[in-house]
N, C-alpha and C positions, 0 to 999 in steps of 0.2 A: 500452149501452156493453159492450162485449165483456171477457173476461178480461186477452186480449192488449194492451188499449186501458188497460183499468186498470191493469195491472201498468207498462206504459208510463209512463201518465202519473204515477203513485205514484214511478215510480224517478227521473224528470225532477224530480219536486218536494224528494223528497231528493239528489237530486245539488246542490242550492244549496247548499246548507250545503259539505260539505268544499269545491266550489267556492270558495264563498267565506274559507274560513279556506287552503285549501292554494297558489290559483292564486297569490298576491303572496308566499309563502315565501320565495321566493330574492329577492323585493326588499327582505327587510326592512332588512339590510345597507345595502343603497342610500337607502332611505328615511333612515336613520339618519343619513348624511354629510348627505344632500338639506336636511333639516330642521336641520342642522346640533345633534344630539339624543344622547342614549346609547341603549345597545340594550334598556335598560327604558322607556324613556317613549315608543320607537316601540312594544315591542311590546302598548302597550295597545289600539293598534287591534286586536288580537286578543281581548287580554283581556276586554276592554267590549263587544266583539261578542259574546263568548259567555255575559258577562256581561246585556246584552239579552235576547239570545234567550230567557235560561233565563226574566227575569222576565216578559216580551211573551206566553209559552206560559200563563200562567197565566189569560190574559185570550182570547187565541188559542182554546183547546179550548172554553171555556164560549160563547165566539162560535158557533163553528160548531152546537154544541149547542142556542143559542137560533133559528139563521135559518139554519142550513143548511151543508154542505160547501161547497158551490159558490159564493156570492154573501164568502163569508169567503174561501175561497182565493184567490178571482179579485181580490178588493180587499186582499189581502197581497202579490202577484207584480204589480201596479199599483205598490206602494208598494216595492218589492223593485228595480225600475227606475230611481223616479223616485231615488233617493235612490243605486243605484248611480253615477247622470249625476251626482249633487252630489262623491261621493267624487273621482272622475273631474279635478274642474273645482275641487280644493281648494287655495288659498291659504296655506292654513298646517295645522299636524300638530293643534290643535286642532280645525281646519273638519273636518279630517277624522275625525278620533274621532267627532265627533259624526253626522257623516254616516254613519261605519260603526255606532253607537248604532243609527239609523233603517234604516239596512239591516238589523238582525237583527231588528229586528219582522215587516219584513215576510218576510225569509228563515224565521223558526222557524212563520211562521202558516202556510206551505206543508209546512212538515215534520207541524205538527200534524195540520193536517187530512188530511194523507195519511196518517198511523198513523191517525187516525181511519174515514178509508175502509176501509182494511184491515176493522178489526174489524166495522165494520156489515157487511159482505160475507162473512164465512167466521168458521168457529168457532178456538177457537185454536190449535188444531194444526194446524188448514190454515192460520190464520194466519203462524203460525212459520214454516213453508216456504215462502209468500209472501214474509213477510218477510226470507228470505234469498235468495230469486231477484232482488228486489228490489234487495236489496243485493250479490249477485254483480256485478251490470248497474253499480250507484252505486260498484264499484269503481274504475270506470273513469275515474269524476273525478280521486280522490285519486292512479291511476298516470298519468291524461295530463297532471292539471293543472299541478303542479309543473315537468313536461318544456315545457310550454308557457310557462309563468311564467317561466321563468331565459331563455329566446330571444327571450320579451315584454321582458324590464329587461334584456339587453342589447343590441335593435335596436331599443325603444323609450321604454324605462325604466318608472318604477313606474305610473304614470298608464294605460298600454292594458293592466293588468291588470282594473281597474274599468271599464275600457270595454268587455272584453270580457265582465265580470261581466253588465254591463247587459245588452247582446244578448242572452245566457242566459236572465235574467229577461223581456224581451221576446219567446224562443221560445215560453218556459210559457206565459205569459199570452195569447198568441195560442193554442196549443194546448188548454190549459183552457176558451176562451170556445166553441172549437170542437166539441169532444169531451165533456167533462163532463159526466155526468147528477146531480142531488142522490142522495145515497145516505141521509143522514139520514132517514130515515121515522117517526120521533118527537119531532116539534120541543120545544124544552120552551119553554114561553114563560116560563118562571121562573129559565132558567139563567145568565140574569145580574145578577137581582135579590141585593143587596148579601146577604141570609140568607140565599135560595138557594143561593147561589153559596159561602158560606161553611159552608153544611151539605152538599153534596158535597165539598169538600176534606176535610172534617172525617170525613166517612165514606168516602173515598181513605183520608187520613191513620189511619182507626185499623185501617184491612185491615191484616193481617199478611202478609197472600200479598200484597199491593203490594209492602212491601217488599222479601220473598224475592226479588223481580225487579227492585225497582227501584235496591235499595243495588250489585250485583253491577252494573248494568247503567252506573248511574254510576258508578262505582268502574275499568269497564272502557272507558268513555270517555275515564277520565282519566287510564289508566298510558298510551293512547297518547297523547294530550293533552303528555303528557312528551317528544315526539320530536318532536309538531307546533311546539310552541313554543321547544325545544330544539336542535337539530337544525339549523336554518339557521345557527345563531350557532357551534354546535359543529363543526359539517363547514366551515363556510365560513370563518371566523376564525381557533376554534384550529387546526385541521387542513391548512388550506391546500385544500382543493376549489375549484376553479373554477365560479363561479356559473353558469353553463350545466350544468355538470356535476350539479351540486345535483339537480335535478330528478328523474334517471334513477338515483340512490343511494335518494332518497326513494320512487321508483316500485317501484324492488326490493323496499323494507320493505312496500309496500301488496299487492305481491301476496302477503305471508306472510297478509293480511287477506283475497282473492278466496278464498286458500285453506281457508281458517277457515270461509269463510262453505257455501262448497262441500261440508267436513266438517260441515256442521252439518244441510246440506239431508239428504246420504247418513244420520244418523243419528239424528235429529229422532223418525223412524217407528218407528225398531227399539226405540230404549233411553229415549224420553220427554226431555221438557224438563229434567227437573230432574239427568238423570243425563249430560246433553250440557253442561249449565252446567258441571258440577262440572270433567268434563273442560278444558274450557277455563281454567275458574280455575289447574287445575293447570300447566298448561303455560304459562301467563302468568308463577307462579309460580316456576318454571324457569328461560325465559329473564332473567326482572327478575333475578331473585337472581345467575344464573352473571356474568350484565352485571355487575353489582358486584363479586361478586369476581375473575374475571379484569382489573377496573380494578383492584383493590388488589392484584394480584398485579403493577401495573408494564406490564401493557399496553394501549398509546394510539396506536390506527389506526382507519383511517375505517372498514374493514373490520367490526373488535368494532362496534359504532355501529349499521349496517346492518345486522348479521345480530341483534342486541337489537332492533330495531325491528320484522324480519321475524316473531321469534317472538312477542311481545307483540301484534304485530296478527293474527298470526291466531289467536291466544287470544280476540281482540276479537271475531276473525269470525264464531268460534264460540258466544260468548258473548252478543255483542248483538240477534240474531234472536231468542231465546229468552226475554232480557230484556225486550225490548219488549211480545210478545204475553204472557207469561207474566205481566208486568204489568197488561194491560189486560182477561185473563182476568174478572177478578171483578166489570165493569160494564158489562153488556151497553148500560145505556141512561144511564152517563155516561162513556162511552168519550173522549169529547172533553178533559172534565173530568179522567181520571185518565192519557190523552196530555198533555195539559200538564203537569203534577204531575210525570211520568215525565222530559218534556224539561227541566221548570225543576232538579230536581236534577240529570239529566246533567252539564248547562250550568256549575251553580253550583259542582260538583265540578269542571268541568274550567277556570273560572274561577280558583277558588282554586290549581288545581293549576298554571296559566299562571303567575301570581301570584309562587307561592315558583320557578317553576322561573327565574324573569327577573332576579329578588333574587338569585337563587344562582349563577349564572354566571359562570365564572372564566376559568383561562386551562387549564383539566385537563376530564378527563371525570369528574372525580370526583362534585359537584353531579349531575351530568344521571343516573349510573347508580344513586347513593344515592337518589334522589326515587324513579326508576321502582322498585327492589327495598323501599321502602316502601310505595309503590301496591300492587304486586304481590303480596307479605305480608297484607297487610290486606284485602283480594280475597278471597285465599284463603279466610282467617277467618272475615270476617265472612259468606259464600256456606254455608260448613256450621252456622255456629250459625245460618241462617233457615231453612233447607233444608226443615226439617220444617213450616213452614208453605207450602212452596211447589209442592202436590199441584194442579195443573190439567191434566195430560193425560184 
């Protein structure tokens, strides 16, 4: 398997994911009438999707770990399919939570194992810069998907957003059985065994340089987390945007994220990981914070909205390549094991962070900019008091 082939198929398997959380954005509105529901009890199918994912990673990395990349990826993007046809064919907003439930399993077991390839392949600092070409390329979900999602709900409504989920899932998997080689070259045949399994997370869990990368990394899923969940109800509702429109406002703010990711490749080599993180924090910083107070100074356009989402993702952009590898840095041979660990707090932070932003929604931007300049805040913080344990260049 070539470089070009891996890094291919690595950025396929993380393009599911924002896929899946961004392409039905502009329907959730629609879904909401459809179901005849509020705009909290549609947006669990978000919530509980990412709420899935984060817990299915925990199970996910130590898979791959025990029987290999290949044989777990290729039966996650099986299962990533069958259950986008069930969301597709749902009867009621129940059928479908739960059908979106089953789709983050097998959606996060493709994310896992692809940060997992990553690390069995390259040391971390080539990793990092992997992992932002990677993510240059997966930007391209979060700016097509949406543009495509608002002309999907309204020439054929919320339904051929998961059909076209499916197809997606259908490419990989065809692609994977294709192309794949196992990269795992130490199987552990102990890595699912119940103490196993609970003595690597245990020695995940008391790394401090985990955290260094991993609190920053969740933390910065979740200030944009604020706009993925936020943001269709805000632009569309209070603001008046026109749901076709939706799409190309949200694809704006993602290339502030192509950006980020871009800055992160250019400076990855010069100034190391931990002094590329801080950068990002800071300017995450910035934007969260100015969003709020130009809200309370009284102004409320879609315009403020998209350019706080613009700079907060590419704070992301910068920050999440760096996060990821700088995480998984400290386990050469449970890579799997502390990619999950890494994906299940993302997840769980930006679960919670869905959570309050769904609760909080009013008829103001006030709610949507107070959450992210909280995010943002705390980022910052909590990124300099770990800092010191986070030396892996």
């Amino acid at each position: 398997m070539t470089p070009t082939t891996l890094l291919l198929l690595v950025t396929g398997c993380m393009m599911l994911q924002p896929l899946s959380t961004d392409l039905y954005l502009a329907s959730l509105p629609g879904m909401a009438l459809d179901f005849g529901v509020t705009a909290a009890a549609v947006q669990q199918t978000l919530s509980l999707f990412v709420f899935g994912f984060g817990t299915a990673q925990l199970v996910s990395g130590p898979l791959s770990d025990r029987y290999g990349r290949r044989p777990v990826l290729i039966g996650g993007l099986a299962l990533y399919l069958l259950s986008g046809v069930a969301c597709a064919l749902s009867p009621s907003l129940d059928w479908l939570i739960t059908a979106r439930f089953v789709q983050a399993i097998g959606c996060c077991t493709a994310v896992v194992v692809a940060r997992a390839i990553v690390r069995d392949a390259y040391s971390p600092a080539e990793g990092a810069r992997v992992m932002a070409r990677a993510l240059s390329l997966l930007a391209l979900a979060p700016i097509l998907g949406p543009i495509l999602g608002g002309y999907l709900q309204i020439s054929f409504g919320w339904r051929a957003a998961f059909v076209t989920l499916a197809l997606a899932g259908l490419a990989m998997w065809v692609a994977s059985m294709r192309h794949l080689t196992e990269s795992n070259k130490q199987l552990n045949p102990a890595a699912m065994r119940p103490a196993s399994l609970a003595r690597a997370y245990l020695g995940v869990v008391r790394t401090p340089a985990f955290w260094a990368y991993a609190l920053p990394g969740s933390l910065s899923y979740a200030s944009i987390f604020v706009y993925i969940s936020g943001t269709p109800f805000v632009l569309i509702k209070v603001l008046g945007v026109p749901t076709q429109y939706y799409g190309y406002l949200f694809a704006f703010g993602v290339c502030g994220y192509l950006g980020g990711t871009l800055i992160c490749r250019r400076l990855i080599g010069r100034i190391g990981i931990a002094r590329v993180l801080a950068l990002g924090t800071t300017i995450g910083l910035a934007g969260s914070v100015g969003f709020l107070l130009l809200v309370l100074a009284g102004i409320s356009h879609w315009t403020l909205v998209v350019t706080a989402q613009f700079v907060v993702m590419m704070a992301h952009g910068i920050n999440f390549p760096c996060a990821q590898s700088g995480s998984l840095a400290p386990f050469p041979e449970k890579a799997g094991a502390a990619a999950g660990l890494f994906g299940c707090a993302t997840m769980y932070a930006a679960w919670l962070i869905g959570t309050w932003v769904g609760s909080s929604l009013d008829d103001t931007l006030l709610p949507l900019a107070s959450i992210s300049a909280v995010v943002g805040v705390i980022l910052f913080i909590g990124t300099r008091l770990l800092a010191r344990y986070g030396e892996v260049d």
